[in-house]
C-alpha positions in Angstrom: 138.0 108.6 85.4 134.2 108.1 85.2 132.2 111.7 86.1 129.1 111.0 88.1 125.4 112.1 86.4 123.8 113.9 88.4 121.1 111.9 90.2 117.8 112.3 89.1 114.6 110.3 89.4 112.7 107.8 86.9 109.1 107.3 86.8 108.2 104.0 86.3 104.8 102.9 85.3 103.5 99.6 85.2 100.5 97.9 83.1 98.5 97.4 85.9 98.4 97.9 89.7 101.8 96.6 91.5 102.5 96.3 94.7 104.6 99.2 96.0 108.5 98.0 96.6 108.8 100.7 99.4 105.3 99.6 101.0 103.6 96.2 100.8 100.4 97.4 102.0 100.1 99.9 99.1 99.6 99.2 95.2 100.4 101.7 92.6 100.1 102.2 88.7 103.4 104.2 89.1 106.5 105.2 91.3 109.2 107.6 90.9 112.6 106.1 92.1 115.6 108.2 92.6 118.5 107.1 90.4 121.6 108.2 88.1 121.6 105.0 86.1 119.1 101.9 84.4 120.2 99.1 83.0 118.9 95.2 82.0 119.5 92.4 83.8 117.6 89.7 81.4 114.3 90.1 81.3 114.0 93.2 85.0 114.9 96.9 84.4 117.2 97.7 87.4 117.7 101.2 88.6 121.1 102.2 89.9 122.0 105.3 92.3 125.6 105.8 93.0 126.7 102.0 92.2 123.7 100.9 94.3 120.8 98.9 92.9 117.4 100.9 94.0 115.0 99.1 91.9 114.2 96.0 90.2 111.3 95.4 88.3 110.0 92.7 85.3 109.8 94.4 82.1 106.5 92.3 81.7 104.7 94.6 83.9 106.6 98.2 82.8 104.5 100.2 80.5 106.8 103.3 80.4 109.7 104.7 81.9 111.0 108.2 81.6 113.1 110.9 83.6 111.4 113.3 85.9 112.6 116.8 86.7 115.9 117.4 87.4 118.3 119.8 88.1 118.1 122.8 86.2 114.1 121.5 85.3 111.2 122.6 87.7 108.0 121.6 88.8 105.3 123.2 89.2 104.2 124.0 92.7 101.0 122.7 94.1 99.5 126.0 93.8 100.3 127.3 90.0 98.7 123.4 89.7 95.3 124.5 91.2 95.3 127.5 89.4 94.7 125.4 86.9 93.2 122.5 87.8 90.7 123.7 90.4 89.1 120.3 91.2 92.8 118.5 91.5 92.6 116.7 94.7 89.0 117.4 95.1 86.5 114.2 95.1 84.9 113.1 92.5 81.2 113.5 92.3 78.1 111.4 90.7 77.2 114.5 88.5 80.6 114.5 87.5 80.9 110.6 86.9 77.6 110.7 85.1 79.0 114.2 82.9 82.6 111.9 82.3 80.8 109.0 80.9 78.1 110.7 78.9 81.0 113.0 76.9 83.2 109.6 76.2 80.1 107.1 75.4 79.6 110.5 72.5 83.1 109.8 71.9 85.0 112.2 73.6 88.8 111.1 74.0 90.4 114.3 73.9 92.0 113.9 77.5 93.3 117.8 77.6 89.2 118.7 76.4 88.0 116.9 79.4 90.4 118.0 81.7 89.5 121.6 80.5 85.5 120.6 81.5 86.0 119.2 84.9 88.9 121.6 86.0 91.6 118.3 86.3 94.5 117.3 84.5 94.5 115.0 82.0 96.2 112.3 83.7 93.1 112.7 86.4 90.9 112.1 83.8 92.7 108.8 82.3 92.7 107.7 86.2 88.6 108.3 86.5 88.1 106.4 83.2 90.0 103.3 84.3 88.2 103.3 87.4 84.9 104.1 86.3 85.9 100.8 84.0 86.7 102.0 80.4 89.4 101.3 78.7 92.6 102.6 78.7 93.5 105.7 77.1 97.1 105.2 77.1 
């Protein structure tokens, strides 16, 4: 008899902006879809929960995929986060843009040095660099 993982959730992330599959009005770099079990159905990744497909995507567009917390593994809560990140969720502003590019066009690439500078994680800092148009820092 086959025991049953215990569900957990995969993030997915993609090579570029996707189009949400729980909200067509929305595109995302990433989503986190509850499941127990992936597999690969010719060239997709499918995403299984309890015998039930939950996900589907071309492996063309995936850049990663890994677990995310699960039982017995916790996050941290949005508090112990802006303890230390101060500026998470906070706008970005021009002095800070101007700051962010100077530091990188000096070469600055240590993502965990900037985040340090500007009080944001580093994955905030990898987000402001793609948008401010540099390249990816993987």
């Amino acid at each position: 008899m086959e025991t049953l993982a215990a569900p957990t959730a995969f993030r997915v992330t993609f090579n570029d902006y996707h189009q949400d599959p729980s909200d067509s009005d929305v595109l995302r770099r990433a989503v986190t879809i509850h499941a127990d079990r992936l597999t690969f159905d010719s060239d997709h990744l499918v995403l299984w929960l309890i015998g039930t497909e939950v996900g589907r995507f071309p492996l063309d567009i995936i850049e990663s995929v890994h677990p995310e917390a699960g039982p017995g593994r916790q996050r941290e809560l949005p508090e112990e986060l802006r303890a230390r990140y101060p500026k998470m969720g906070q706008p970005w502003t021009q002095e800070d843009d101007t700051h962010l590019l100077a530091l990188y066009q000096q070469g600055e690439r240590d993502l965990e040095a900037l985040g340090k500078e500007f009080d944001r994680k580093p994955s905030a800092i990898r987000s402001r660099l793609a948008k401010l148009g540099l390249e990816s820092l993987g």
